[in-house]
N, C-alpha and C positions, 0 to 999 in steps of 0.2 A: 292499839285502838285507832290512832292517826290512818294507820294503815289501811284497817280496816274501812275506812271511812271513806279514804281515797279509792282505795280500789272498787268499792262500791259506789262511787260518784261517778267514775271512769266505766264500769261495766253499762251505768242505765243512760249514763250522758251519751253514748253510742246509737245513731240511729239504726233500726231492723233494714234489711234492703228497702230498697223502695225501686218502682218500676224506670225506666227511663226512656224516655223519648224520644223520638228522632222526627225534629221538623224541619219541613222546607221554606228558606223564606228568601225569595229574590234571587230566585238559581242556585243557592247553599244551602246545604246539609249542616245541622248543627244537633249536637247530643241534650239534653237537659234531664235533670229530674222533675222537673215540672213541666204539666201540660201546656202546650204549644197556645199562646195570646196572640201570634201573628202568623199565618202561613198554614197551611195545613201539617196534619199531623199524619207522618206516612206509617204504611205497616209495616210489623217485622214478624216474616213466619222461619221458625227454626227450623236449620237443614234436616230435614228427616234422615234417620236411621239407613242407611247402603247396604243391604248382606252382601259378605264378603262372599268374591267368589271360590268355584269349588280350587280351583287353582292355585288361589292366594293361599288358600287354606294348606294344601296340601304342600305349598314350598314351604310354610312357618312350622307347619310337621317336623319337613327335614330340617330347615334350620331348627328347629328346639332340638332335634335329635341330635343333631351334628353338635352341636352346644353341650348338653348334657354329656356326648361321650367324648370331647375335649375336657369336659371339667373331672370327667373319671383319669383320661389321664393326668392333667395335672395335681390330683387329691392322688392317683398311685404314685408318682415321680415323688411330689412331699411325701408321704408314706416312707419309699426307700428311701430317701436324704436323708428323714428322722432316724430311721433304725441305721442307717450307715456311720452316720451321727454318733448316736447311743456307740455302736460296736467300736468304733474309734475311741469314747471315753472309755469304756473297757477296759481295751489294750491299754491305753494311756495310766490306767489306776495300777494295771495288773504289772506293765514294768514298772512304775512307781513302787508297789509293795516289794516288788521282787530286789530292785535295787536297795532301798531299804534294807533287806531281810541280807542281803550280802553286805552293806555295809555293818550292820551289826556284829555278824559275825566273825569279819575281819575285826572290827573291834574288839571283838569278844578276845581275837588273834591276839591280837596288840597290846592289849590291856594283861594277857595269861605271860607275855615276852617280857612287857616292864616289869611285872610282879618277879618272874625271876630274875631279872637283872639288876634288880633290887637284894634279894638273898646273894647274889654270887658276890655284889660286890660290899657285902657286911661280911662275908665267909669271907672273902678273901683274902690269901696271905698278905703280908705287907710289900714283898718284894714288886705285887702284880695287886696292890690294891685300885695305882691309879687308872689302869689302862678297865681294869671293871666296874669302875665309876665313869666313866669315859661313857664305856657301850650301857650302861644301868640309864646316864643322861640322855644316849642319844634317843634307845629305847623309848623314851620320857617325851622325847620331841616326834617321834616320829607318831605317837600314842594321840598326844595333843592336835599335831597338823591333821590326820585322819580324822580321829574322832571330836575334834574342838571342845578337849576336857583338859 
């Protein structure tokens, strides 16, 4: 409400234009918004309107032309940067997945090696238990470093 009050105090407490004058008094020019009390009051007539000529006219042609077909190419140059852009994220996702899809599967490798290297060294005899416990661990580390399980 304060608000409202204010800004409505502020909008009408603003004067509309008002004209201004230009008097002469004692050899100087001075501005007012009030009519001139000493000195006369000089005229003011506004520059009238110039038509351009046909010349003028026809150089801002070619600069708007010349303008507009630089802004075509710099909106084609971003155009190809964008899709250059894109086609590099692409590539970028596409060995991402691919690498992935190979790591897996080496995992897949690694994980099908320790599985058996786990069987051979419960099968195995006693004379040759420890050396299949040996390659069943290393199996085991090599599993982990690759695949971080």
């Amino acid at each position: 409400m304060v608000r409202l009050l204010l800004l409505s105090l502020l909008v009408f407490s603003t004067s509309p234009a008002r004209a201004i004058y230009k008097c002469e008094s004692g050899g100087s020019i001075t501005y007012s918004d009030e009519p001139c009390r000493e000195g006369r009051t000089l005229g003011f007539t506004a520059p009238t309107r110039v038509a351009p000529r046909a010349a003028d006219e026809a150089d801002a042609r070619r600069r708007a032309e010349r303008d507009k077909s630089r802004l075509e190419q710099i909106e084609t140059r971003r155009e190809s940067e964008r899709l250059a852009a894109e086609e590099k994220h692409a590539m970028a996702e596409q060995r991402g997945a691919r690498a992935k899809a190979i790591k897996k599967h080496k995992c897949e490798a690694l994980a099908q090696q320790r599985q058996w290297g786990d069987e051979d060294a419960a099968k195995a005899p006693a004379g040759s238990m420890e050396k299949a416990q040996r390659i069943a661990r290393r199996n085991a580390e090599k599993y982990a470093a690759v695949c971080g399980k």
